[in-house]
C-alpha positions in Angstrom: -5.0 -8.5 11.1 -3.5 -5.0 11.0 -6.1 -2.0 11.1 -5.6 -0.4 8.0 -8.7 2.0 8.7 -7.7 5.9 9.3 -6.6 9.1 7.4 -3.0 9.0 5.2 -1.0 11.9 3.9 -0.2 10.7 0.0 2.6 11.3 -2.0 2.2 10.3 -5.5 4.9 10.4 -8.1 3.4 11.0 -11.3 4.9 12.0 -15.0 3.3 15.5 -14.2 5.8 16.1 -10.9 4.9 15.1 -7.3 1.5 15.5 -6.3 -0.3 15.3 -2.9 -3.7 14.0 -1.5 -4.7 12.6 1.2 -6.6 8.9 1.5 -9.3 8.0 4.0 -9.8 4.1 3.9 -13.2 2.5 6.1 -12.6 -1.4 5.7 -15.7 -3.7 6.7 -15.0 -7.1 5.9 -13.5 -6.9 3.0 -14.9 -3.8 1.5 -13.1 -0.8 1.7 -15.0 2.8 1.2 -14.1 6.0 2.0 -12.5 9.2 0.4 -9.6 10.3 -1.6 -9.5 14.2 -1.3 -6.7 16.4 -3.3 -6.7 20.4 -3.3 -9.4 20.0 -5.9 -11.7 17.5 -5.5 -12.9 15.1 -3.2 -14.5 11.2 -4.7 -15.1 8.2 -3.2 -13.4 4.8 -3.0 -14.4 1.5 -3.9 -12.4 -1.5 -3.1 -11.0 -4.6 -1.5 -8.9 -6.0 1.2 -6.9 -9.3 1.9 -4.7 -8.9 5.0 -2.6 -5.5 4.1 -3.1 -5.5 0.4 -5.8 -2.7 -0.7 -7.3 -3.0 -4.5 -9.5 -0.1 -5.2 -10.8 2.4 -7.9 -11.5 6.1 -7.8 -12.0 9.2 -9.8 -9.2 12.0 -9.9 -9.1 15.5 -12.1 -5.8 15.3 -14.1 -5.4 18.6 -16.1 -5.8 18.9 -19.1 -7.4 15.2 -19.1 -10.3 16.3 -16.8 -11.6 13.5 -14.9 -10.3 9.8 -15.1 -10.4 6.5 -12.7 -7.8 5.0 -11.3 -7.0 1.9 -9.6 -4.9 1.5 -6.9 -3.3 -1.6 -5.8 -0.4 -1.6 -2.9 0.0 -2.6 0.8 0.0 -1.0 4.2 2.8 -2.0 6.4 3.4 -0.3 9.8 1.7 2.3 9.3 3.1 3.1 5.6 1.1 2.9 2.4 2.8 1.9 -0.5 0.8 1.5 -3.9 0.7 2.2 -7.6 -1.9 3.1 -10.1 -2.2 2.5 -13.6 -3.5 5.7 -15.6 -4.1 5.6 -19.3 -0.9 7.4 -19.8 1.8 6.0 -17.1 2.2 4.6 -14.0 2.1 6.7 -10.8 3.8 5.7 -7.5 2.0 6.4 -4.0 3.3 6.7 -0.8 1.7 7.8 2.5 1.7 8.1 6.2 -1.2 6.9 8.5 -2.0 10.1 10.6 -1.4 9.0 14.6 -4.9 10.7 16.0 
């Protein structure tokens, strides 16, 4: 199985213009935890994992909504991330980089 767990550099493509974040993802098992951390906020993650695929939720500020969950469901692939997320008012498209330590 691939290790999926480390720090990536997000790009997500939302209605709003292109925002940035980054992801950390900790995978026991098939649990995945850790932290999804923009220029405002940091909030935990709570998910799954098959293989590459990652399902999980968190909680992000969108102005002027203030705070809402979103669930993320994509795949990791040599080192890239690749996901969507549903929000109550569009879909947003993520993309990342795993950061080489």
């Amino acid at each position: 199985m691939m290790e999926i767990n480390g720090t990536y550099d997000l790009k997500i493509e939302t209605p709003l213009g292109e925002k940035y974040a980054t992801l950390i993802l900790e995978v026991e098992g098939t649990t995945i935890s850790g932290s999804f951390i923009t220029k405002n906020s940091s909030s935990p993650i709570s998910g799954t994992t098959s293989g590459n695929e990652i399902n999980f939720e968190t909680t992000i500020t969108v102005a002027p909504l203030g705070k809402i969950t979103a669930r993320i469901i994509g795949k990791i692939e040599d080192q890239k991330l690749i996901a969507e997320s549903k929000l109550m008012f569009a879909v947003a498209k993520i993309t990342g980089l795993k950061k080489i330590n």
